[in-house]
Backbone as numpy.savetxt, mean C-alpha at the origin, in Angstrom:
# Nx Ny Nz CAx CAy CAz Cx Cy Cz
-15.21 -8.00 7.72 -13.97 -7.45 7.23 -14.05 -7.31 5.72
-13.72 -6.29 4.98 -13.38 -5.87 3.92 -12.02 -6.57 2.91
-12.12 -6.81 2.17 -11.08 -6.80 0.83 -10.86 -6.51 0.13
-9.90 -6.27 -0.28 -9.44 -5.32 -1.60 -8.31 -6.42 -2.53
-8.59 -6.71 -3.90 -7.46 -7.30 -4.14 -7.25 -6.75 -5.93
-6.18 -6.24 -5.66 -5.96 -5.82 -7.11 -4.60 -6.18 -8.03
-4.53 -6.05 -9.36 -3.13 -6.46 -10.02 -2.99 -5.78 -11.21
-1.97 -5.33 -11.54 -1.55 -4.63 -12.46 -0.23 -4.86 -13.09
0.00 -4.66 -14.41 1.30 -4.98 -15.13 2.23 -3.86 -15.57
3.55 -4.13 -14.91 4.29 -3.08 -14.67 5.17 -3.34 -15.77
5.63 -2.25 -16.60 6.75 -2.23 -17.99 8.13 -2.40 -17.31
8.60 -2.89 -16.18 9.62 -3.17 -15.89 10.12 -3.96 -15.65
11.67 -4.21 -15.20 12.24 -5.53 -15.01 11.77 -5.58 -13.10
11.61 -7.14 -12.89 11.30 -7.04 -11.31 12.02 -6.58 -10.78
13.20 -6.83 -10.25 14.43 -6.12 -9.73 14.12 -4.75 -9.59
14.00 -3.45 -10.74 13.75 -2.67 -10.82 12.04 -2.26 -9.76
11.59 -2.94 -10.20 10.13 -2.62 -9.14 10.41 -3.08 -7.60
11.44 -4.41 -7.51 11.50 -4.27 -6.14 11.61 -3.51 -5.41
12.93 -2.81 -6.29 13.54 -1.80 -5.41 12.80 -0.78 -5.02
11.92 -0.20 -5.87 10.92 0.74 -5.59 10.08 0.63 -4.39
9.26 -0.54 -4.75 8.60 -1.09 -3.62 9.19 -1.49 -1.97
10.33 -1.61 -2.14 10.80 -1.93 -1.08 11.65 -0.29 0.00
11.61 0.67 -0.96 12.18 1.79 -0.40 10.94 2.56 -0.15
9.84 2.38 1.26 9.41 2.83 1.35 9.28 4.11 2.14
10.48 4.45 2.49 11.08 5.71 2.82 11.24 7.28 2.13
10.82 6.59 0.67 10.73 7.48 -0.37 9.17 7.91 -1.07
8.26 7.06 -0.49 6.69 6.77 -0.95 6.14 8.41 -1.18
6.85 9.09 0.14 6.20 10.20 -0.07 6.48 11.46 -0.71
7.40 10.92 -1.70 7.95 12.16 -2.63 7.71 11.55 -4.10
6.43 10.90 -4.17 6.14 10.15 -5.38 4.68 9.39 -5.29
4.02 9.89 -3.75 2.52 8.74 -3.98 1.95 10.17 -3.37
0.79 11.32 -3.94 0.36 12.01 -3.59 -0.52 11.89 -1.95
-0.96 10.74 -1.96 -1.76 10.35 -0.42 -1.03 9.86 0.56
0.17 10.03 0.51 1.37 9.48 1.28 1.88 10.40 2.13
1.21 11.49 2.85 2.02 12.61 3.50 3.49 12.97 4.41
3.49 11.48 4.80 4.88 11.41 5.94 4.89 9.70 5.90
6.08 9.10 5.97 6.44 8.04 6.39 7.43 7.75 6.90
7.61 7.37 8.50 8.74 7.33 9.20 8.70 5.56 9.48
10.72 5.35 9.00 11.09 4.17 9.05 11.50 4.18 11.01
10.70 3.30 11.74 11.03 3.38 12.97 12.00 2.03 13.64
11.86 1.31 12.66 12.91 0.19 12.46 13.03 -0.31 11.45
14.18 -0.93 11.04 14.61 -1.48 10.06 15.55 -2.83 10.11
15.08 -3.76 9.83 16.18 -5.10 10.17 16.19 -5.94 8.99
16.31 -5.18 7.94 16.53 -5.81 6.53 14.91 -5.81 5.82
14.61 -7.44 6.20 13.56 -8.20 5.74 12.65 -7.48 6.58
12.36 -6.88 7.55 11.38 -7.13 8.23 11.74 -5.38 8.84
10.49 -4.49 8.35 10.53 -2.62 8.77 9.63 -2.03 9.40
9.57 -1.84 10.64 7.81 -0.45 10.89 8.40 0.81 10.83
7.25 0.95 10.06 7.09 2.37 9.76 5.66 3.42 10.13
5.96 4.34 10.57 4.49 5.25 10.94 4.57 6.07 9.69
2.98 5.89 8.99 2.50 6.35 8.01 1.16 7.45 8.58
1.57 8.65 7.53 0.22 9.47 7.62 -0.20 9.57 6.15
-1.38 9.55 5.95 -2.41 8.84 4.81 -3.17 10.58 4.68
-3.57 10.56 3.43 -4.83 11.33 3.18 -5.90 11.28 2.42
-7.08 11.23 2.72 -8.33 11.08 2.52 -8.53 12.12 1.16
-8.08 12.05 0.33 -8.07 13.78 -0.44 -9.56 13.86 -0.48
-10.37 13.03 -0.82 -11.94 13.77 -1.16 -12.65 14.21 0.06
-11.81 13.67 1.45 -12.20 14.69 2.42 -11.68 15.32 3.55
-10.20 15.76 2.85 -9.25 16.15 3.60 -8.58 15.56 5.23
-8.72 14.69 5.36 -8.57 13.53 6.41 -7.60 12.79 6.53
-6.73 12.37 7.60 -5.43 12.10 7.44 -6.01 10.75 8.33
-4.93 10.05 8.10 -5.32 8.59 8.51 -3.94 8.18 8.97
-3.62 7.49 10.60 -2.18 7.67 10.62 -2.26 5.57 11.23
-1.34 5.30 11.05 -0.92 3.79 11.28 0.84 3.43 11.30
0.88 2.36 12.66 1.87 1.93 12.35 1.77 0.56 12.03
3.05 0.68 10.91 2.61 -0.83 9.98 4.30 -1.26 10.19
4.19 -2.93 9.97 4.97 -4.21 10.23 4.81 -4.46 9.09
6.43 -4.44 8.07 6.62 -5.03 6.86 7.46 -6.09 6.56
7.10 -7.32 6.30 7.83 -8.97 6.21 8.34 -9.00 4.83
9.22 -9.14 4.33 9.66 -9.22 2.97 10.08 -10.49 2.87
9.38 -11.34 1.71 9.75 -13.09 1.59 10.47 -13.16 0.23
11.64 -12.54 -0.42 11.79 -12.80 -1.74 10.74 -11.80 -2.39
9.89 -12.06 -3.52 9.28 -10.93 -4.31 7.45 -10.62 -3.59
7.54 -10.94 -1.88 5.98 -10.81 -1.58 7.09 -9.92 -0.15
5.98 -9.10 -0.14 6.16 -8.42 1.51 4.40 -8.77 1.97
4.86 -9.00 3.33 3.04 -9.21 3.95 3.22 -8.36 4.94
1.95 -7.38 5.13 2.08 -6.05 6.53 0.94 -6.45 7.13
0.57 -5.71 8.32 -0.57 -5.49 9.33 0.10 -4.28 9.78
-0.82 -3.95 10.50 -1.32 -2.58 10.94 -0.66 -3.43 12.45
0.12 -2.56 13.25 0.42 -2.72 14.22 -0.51 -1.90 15.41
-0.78 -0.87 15.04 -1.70 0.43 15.30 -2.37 1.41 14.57
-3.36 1.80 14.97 -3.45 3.45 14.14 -5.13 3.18 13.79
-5.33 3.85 13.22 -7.15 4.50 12.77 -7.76 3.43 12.23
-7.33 2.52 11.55 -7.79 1.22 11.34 -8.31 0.97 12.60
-9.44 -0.62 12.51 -9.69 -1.05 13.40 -9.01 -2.60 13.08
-8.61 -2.93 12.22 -7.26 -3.65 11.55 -7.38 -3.44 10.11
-6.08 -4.08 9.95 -5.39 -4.00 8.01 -4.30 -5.09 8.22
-4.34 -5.48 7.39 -3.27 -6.62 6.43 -3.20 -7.06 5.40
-2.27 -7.69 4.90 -2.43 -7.87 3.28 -0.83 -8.07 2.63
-0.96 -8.17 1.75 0.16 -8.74 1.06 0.76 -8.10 -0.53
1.45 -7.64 -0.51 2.42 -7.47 -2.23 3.00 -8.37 -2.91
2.81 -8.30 -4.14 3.49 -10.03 -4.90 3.88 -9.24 -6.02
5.32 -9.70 -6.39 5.84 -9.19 -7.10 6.08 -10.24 -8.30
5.69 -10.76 -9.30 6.19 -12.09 -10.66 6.85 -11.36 -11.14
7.84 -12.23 -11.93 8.52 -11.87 -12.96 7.94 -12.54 -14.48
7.17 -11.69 -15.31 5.97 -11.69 -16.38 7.30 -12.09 -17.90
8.38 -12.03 -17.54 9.14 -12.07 -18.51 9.35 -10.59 -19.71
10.00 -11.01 -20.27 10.50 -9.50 -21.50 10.81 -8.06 -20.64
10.70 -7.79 -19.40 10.93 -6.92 -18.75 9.96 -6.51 -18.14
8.87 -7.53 -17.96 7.77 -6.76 -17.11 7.02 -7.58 -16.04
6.74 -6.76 -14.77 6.24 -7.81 -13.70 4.86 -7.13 -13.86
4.52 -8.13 -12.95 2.48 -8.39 -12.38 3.21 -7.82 -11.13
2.31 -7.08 -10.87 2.03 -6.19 -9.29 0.62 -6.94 -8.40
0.60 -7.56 -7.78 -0.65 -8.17 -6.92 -0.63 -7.60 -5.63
-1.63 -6.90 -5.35 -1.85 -6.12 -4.39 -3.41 -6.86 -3.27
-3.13 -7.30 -2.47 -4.23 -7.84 -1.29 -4.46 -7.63 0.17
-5.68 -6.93 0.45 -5.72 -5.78 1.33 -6.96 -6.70 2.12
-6.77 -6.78 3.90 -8.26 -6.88 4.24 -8.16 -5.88 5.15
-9.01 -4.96 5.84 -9.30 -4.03 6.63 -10.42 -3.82 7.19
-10.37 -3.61 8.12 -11.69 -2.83 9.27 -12.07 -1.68 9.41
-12.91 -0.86 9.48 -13.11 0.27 9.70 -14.21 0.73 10.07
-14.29 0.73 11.23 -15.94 0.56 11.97 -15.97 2.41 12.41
-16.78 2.82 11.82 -17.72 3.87 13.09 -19.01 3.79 13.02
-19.51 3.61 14.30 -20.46 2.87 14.71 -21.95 3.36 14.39
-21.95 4.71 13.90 -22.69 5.56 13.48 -22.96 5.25 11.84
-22.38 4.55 11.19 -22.23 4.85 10.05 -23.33 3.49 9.10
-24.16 3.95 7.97 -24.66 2.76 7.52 -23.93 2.27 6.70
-24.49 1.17 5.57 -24.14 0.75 4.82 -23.35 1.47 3.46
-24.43 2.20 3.19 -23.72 3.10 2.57 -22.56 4.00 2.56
-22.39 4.45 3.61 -20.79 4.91 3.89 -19.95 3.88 4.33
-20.43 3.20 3.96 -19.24 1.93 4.27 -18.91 1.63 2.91
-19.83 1.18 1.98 -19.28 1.24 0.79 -18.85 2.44 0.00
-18.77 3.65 0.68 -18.12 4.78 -0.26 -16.54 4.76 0.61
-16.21 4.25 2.03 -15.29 4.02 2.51 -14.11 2.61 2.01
-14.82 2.21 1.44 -14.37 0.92 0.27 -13.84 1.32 -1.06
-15.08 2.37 -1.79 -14.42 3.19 -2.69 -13.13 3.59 -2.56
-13.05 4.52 -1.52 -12.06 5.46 -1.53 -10.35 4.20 -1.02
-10.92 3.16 -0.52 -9.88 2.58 -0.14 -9.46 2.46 -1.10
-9.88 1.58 -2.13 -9.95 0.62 -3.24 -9.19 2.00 -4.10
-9.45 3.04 -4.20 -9.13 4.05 -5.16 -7.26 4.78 -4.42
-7.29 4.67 -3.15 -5.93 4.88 -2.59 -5.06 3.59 -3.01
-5.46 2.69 -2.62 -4.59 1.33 -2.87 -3.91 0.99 -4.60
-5.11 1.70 -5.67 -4.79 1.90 -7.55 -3.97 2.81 -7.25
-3.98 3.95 -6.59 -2.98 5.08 -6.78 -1.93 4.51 -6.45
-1.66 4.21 -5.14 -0.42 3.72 -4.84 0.34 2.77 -5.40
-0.21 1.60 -5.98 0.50 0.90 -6.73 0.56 1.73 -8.36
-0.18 2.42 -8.78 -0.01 3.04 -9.87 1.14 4.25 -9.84
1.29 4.61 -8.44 2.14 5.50 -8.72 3.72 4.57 -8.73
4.10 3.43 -8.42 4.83 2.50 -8.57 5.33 2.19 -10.09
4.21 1.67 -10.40 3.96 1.29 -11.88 4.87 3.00 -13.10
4.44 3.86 -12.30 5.06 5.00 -12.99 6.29 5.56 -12.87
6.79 4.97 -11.67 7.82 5.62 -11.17 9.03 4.20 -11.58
8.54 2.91 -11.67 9.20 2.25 -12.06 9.36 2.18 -13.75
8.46 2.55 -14.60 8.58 2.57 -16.05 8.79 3.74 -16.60
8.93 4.96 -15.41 9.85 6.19 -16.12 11.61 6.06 -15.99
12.19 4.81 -15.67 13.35 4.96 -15.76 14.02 3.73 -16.53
């Protein structure tokens, strides 16, 4: 299994990034690889949603349904279904003080085709690793343009 774990410092107040982060109903009118996201339940703390993903460097859509736990400033998901062969991982939201949080982003995933060597496994890591910066970067932007 694969990991991804990344963090970044957001110019905003937490509150303000929660909210972002937590309206993920809106992801796709603000995260370019985000093509569709349907909220299929909602019970506050706890949302699935079916996501369609895109591969931009090779036009490839990637679809999953994901289980979102919200604990205070961490949500933890898994992949309930979809093109994965699993995913889970976790969001952490600090409050960094003066108006700005740490974004911690921690990803493990599967992704087996059985055909494939080493090497496309690590360019399939790339591209994860490079969707997962966007997405929290497009956060980071959308929370410090307001």
């Amino acid at each position: 299994m694969a990991s991804i774990d990344t963090t970044l410092l957001i110019h905003a107040p937490i509150d303000r990034v929660l909210q972002i982060a937590r309206d993920n109903r809106s992801f796709p009118d603000f995260m370019d690889d985000v093509k569709s996201l349907t909220v299929v339940q909602d019970e506050g703390d706890r949302v699935v949603s079916e996501w369609i993903g895109v591969i931009s460097a090779f036009n490839v859509k990637v679809r999953w349904t994901q289980e979102d736990k919200w604990h205070g400033n961490r949500c933890d998901f898994v992949q309930l279904k979809g093109d994965y062969d699993s995913m889970s991982g976790y969001w952490e939201f600090k409050d960094e003080g003066q108006g700005h949080t740490r974004f911690t982003s921690h990803v493990d995933y599967e992704y087996n085709v059985p055909a494939l060597g080493a090497l496309v496994k690590k360019v399939i890591h790339s591209l994860a690793t490079k969707n997962i910066e966007a997405l929290m970067a497009a956060i980071k932007h959308r929370a410090e343009a307001n």
